[in-house]
DRENPA-3360 file (N, C-alpha, C; in nm, 2 decimals, always signed):
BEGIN
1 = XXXXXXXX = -10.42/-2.12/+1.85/-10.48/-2.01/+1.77/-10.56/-2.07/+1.66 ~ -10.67/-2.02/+1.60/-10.76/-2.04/+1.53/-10.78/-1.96/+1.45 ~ -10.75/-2.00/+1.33/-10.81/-1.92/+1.15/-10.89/-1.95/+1.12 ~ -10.94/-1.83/+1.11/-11.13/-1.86/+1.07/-11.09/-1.79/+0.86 ~ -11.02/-1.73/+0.83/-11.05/-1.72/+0.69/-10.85/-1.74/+0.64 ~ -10.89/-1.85/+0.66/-10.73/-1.88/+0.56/-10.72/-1.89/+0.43 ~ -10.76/-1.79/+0.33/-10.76/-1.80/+0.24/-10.65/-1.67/+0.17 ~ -10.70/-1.59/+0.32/-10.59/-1.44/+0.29/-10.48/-1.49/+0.34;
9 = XXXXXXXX = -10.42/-1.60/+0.46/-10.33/-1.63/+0.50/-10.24/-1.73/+0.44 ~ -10.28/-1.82/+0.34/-10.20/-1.93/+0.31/-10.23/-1.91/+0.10 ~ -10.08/-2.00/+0.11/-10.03/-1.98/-0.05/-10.17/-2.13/-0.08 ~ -10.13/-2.15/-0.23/-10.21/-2.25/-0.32/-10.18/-2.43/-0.23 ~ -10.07/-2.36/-0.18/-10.03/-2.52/-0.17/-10.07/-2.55/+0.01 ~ -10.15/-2.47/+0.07/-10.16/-2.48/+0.23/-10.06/-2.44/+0.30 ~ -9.99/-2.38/+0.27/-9.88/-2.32/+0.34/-9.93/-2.19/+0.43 ~ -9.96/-2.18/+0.54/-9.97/-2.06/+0.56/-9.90/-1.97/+0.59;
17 = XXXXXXXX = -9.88/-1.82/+0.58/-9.81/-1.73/+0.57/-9.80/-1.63/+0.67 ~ -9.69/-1.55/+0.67/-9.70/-1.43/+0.79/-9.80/-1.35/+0.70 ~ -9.88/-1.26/+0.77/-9.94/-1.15/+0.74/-10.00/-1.05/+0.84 ~ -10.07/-0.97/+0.82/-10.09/-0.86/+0.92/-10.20/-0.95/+1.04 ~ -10.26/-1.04/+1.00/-10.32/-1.14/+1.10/-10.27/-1.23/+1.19 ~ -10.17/-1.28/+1.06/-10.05/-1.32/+1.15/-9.91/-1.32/+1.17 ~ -9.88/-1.29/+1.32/-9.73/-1.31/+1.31/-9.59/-1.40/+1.24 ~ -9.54/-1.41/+1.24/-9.41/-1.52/+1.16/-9.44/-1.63/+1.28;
25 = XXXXXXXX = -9.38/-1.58/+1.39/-9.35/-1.70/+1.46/-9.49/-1.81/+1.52 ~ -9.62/-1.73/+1.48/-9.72/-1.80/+1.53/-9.72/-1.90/+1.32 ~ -9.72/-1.83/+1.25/-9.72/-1.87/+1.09/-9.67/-2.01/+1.09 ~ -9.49/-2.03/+1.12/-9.41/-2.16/+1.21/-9.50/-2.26/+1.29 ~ -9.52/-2.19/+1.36/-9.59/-2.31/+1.44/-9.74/-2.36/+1.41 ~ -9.79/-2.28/+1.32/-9.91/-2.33/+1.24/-9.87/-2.41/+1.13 ~ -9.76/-2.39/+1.06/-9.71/-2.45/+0.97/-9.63/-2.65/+1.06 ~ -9.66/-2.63/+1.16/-9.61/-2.71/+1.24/-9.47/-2.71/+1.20;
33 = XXXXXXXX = -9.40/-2.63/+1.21/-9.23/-2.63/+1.21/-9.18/-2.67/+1.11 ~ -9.25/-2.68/+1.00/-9.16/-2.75/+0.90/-9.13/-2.63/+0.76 ~ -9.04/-2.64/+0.72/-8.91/-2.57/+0.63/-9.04/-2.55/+0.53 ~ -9.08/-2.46/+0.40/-9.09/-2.48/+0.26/-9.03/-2.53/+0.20 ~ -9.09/-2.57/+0.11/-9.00/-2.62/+0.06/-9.01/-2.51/-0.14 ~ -8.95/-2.57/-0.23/-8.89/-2.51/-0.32/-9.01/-2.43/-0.38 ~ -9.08/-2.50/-0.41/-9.21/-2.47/-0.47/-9.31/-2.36/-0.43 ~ -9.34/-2.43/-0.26/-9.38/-2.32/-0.15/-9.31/-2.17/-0.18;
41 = XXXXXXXX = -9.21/-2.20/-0.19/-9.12/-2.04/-0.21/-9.18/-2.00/-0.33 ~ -9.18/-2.05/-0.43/-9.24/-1.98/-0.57/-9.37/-1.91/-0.54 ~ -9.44/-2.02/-0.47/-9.60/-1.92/-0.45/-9.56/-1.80/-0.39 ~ -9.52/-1.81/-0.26/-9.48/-1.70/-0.18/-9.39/-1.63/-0.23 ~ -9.33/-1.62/-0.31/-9.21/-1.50/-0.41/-9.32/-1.45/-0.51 ~ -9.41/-1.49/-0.54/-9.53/-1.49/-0.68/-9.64/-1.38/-0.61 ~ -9.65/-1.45/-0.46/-9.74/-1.32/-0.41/-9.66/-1.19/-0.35 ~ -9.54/-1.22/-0.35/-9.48/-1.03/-0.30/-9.48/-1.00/-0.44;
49 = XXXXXXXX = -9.42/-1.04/-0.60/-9.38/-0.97/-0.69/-9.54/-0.96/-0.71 ~ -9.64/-0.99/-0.72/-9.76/-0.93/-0.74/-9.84/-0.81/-0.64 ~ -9.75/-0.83/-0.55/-9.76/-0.75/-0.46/-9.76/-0.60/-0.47 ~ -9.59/-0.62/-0.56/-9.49/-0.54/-0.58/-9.58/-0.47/-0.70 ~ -9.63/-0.56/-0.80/-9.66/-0.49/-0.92/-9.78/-0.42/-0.95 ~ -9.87/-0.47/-0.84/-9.99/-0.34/-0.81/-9.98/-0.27/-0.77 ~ -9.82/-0.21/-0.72/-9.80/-0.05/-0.68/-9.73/-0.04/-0.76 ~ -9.64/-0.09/-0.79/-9.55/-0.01/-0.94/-9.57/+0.02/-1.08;
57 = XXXXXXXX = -9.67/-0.09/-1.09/-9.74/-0.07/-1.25/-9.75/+0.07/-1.29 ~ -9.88/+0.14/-1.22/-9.92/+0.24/-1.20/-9.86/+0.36/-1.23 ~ -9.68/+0.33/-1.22/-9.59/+0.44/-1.20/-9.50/+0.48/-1.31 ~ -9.50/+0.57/-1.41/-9.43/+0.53/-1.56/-9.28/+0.57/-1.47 ~ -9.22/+0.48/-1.53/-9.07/+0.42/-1.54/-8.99/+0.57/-1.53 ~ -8.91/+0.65/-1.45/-8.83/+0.72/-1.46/-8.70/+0.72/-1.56 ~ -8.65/+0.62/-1.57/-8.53/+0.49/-1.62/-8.60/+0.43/-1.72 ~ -8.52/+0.41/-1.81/-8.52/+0.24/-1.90/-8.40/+0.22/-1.87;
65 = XXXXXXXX = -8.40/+0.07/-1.87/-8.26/+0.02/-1.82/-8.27/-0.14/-1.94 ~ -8.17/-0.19/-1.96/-8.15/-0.30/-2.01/-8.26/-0.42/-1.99 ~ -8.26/-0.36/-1.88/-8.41/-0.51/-1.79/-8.53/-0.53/-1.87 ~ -8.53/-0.36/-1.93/-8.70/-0.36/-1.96/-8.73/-0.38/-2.07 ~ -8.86/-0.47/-2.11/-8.89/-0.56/-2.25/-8.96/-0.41/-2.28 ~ -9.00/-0.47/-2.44/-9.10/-0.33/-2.49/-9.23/-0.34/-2.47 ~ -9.28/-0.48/-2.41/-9.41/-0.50/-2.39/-9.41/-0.63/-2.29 ~ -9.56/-0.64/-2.23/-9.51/-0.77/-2.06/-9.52/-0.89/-2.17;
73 = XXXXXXXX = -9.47/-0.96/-2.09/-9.47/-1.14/-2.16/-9.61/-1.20/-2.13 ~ -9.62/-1.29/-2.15/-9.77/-1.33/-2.14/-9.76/-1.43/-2.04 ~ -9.65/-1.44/-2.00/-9.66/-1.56/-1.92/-9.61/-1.49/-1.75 ~ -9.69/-1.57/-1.69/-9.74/-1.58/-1.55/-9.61/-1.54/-1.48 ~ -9.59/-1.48/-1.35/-9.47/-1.47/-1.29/-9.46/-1.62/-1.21 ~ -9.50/-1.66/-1.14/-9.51/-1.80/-1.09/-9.50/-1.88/-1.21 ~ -9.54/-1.89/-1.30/-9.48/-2.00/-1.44/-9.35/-1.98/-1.44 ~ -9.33/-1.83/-1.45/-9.14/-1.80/-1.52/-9.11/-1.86/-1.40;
81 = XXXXXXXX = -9.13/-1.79/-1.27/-9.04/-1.87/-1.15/-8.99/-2.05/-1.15 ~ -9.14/-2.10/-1.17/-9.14/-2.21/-1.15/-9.04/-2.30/-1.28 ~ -9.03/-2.19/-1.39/-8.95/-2.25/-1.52/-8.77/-2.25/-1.49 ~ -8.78/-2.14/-1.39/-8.63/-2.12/-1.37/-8.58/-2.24/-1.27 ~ -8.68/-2.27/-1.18/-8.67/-2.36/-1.06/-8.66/-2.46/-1.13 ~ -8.74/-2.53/-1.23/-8.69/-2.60/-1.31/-8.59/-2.68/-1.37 ~ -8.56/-2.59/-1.48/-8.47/-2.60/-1.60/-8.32/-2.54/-1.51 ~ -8.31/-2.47/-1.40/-8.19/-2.41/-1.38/-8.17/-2.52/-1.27;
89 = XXXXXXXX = -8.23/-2.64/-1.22/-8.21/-2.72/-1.08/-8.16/-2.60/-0.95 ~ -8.22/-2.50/-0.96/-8.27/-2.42/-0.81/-8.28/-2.48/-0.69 ~ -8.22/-2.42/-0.60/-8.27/-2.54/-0.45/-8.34/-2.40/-0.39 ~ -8.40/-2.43/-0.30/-8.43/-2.37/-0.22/-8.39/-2.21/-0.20 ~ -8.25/-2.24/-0.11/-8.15/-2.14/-0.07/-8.20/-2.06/-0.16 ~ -8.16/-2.07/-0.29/-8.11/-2.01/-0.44/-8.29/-1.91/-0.42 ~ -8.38/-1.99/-0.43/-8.47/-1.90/-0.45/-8.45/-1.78/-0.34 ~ -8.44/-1.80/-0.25/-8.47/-1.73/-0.13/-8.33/-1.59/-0.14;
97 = XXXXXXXX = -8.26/-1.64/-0.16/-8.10/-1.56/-0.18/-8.17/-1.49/-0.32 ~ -8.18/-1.49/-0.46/-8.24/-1.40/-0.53/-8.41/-1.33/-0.49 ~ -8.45/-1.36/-0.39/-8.55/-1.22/-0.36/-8.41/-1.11/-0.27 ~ -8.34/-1.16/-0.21/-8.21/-1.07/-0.16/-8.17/-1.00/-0.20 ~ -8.12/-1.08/-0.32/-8.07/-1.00/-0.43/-8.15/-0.86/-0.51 ~ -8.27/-0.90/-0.53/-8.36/-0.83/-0.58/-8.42/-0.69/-0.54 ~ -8.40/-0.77/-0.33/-8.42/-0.64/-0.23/-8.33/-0.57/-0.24 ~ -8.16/-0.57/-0.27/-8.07/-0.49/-0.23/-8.08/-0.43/-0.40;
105 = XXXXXXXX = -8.09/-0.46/-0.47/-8.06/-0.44/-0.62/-8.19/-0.29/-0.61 ~ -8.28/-0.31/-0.55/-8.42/-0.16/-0.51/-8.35/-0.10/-0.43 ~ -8.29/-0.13/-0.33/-8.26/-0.04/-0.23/-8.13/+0.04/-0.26 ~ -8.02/-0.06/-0.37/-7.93/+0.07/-0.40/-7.98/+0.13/-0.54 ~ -8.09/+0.12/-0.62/-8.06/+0.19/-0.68/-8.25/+0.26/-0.71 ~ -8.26/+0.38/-0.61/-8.39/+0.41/-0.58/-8.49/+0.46/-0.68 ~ -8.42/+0.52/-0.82/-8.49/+0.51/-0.90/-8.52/+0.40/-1.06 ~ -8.48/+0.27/-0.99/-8.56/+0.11/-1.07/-8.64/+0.11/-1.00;
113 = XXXXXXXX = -8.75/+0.09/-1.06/-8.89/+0.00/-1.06/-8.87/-0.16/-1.08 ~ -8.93/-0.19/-1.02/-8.98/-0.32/-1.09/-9.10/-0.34/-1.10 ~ -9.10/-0.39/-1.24/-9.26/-0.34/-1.28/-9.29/-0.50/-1.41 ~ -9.39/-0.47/-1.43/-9.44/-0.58/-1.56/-9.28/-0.59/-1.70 ~ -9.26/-0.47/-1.66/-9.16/-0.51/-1.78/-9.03/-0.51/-1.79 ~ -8.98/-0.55/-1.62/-8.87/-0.65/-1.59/-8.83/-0.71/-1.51 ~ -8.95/-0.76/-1.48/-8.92/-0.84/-1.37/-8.96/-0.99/-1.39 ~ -8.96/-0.99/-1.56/-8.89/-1.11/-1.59/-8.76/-1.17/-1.63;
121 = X = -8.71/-1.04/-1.63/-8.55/-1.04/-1.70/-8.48/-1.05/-1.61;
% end
């Protein structure tokens, strides 16, 4: 298979990605089979929550909940990630297990947003 514009398909670091171009399992084997690693994850967690936050922004908060600051932070979501991955010695798993967490934490509770003002908390 041949990518002619990998720039929609692949994170900062050349990783390339599933997307509507491409499948997962062709993504693998373009990726020549090899795992991400920690960091790879942060790009790729950095492009769904940005993902996430050009449809939710848009949407005033139903809820305040504890999560939510009174104003966004100025710092990057990939910085914070990459600070947590850091400073907390994160492995892998751990990143991958809190997008999980994060999916089920939306799914049972359908009216949180996650939006600019807590989805750094």
């Amino acid at each position: 298979m041949e990518v002619e514009d990998s720039q929609d398909i692949s994170s900062d670091n050349g990783i390339i990605l599933q997307s509507d171009i491409i499948k997962y399992d062709e993504a693998y084997k373009l990726n020549h089979f090899q795992p991400c690693d920690a960091f790879s994850l942060v790009d790729i967690m950095s492009m769904i929550f940005d993902a996430i936050l050009k449809q939710t922004d848009p949407i005033p908060d139903q809820i305040l909940t504890i999560f939510h600051g009174k104003c966004v932070p100025n710092v990057k979501i990939n910085d914070y990630i990459l600070r947590i991955l850091k400073y907390g010695r994160c492995s892998s798993e751990s990143v991958v297990i809190s997008m999980i967490y994060i999916d089920r934490l939306i799914q049972l509770n359908r009216e949180f947003l996650l939006n600019s003002l807590n989805i750094h908390r």
